[in-house]
C-alpha positions as CSV (number, residue, x, y, z in Angstrom):
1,X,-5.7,11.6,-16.2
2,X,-6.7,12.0,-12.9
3,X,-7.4,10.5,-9.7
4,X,-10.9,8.5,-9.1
5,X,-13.0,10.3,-7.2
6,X,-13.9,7.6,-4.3
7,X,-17.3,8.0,-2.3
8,X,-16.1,6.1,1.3
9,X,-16.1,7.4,4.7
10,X,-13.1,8.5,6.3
11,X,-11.8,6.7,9.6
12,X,-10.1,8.3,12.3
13,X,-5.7,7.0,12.0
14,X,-3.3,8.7,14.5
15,X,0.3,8.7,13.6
16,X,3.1,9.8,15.3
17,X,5.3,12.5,13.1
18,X,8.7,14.2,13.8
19,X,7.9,17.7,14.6
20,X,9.5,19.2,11.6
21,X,7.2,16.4,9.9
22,X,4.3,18.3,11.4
23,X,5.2,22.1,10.8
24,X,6.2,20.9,7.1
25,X,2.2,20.1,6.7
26,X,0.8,22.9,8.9
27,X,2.8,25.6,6.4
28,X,1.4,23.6,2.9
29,X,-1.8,23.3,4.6
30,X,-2.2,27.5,5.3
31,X,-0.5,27.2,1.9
32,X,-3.3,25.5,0.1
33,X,-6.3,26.4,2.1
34,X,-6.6,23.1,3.6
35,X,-6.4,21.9,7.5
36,X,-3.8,20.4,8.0
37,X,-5.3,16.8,8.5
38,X,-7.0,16.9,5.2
39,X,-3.5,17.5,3.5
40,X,-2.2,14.9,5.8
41,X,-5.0,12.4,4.4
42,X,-4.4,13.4,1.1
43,X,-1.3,13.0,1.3
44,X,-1.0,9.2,2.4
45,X,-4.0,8.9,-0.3
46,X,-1.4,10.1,-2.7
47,X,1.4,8.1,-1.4
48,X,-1.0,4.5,-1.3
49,X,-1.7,5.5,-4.9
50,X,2.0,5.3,-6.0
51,X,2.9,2.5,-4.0
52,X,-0.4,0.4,-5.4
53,X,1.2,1.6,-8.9
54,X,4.5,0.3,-8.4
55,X,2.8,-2.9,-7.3
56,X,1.2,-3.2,-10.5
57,X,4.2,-2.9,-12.7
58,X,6.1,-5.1,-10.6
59,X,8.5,-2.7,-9.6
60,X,7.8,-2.8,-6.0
61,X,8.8,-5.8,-5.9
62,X,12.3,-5.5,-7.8
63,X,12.8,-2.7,-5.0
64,X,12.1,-4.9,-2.1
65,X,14.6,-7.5,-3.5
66,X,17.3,-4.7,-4.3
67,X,17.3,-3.9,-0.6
68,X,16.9,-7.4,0.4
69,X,20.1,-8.1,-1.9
70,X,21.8,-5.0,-0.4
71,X,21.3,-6.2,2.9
72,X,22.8,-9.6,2.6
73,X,25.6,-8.0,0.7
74,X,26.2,-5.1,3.2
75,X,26.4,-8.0,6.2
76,X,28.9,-10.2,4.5
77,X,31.3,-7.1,4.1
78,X,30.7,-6.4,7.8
79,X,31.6,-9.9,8.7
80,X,34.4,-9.4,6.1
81,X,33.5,-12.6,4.3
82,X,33.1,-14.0,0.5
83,X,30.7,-12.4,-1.4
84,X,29.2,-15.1,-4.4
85,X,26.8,-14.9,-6.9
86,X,24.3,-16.3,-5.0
87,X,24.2,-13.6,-2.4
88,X,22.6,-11.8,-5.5
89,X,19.4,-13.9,-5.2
């Protein structure tokens, strides 16, 4: 099963990357024939498609609430306080 093929212009997007980041996609790119903003772009293409998938299943949101559950969690130990069952909420 692959990806759909979509027909839509592409957009200029600047990002800023560490520079390890950067030499990590320059060396696929030479790699795989591709400049390096193309395997940039498909990468985040990639990336949007996995996210949207998680979405779909609902686990994206199950992972936002795990961190959002870790945070809470993670402050009250800080604080040295009571942690209750409805810090797991």
């Amino acid at each position: 099963m692959g990806r759909k093929k979509i027909d839509e212009p592409r957009e200029p997007f600047t990002a800023m990357l560490r520079p390890s980041s950067r030499k990590e996609i320059e060396r696929f790119a030479e790699m795989v024939e591709l400049t390096p903003s193309r395997l940039a772009a498909n990468l985040i293409d990639m990336a949007l498609e996995d996210i949207q998938g998680l979405e779909r299943i609902g686990f994206l949101k199950m992972a936002l609430i795990s961190v959002n559950v870790a945070k809470k969690i993670k402050n009250k130990m800080i604080r040295g306080e009571q942690i209750g069952i409805e810090d797991m909420q």
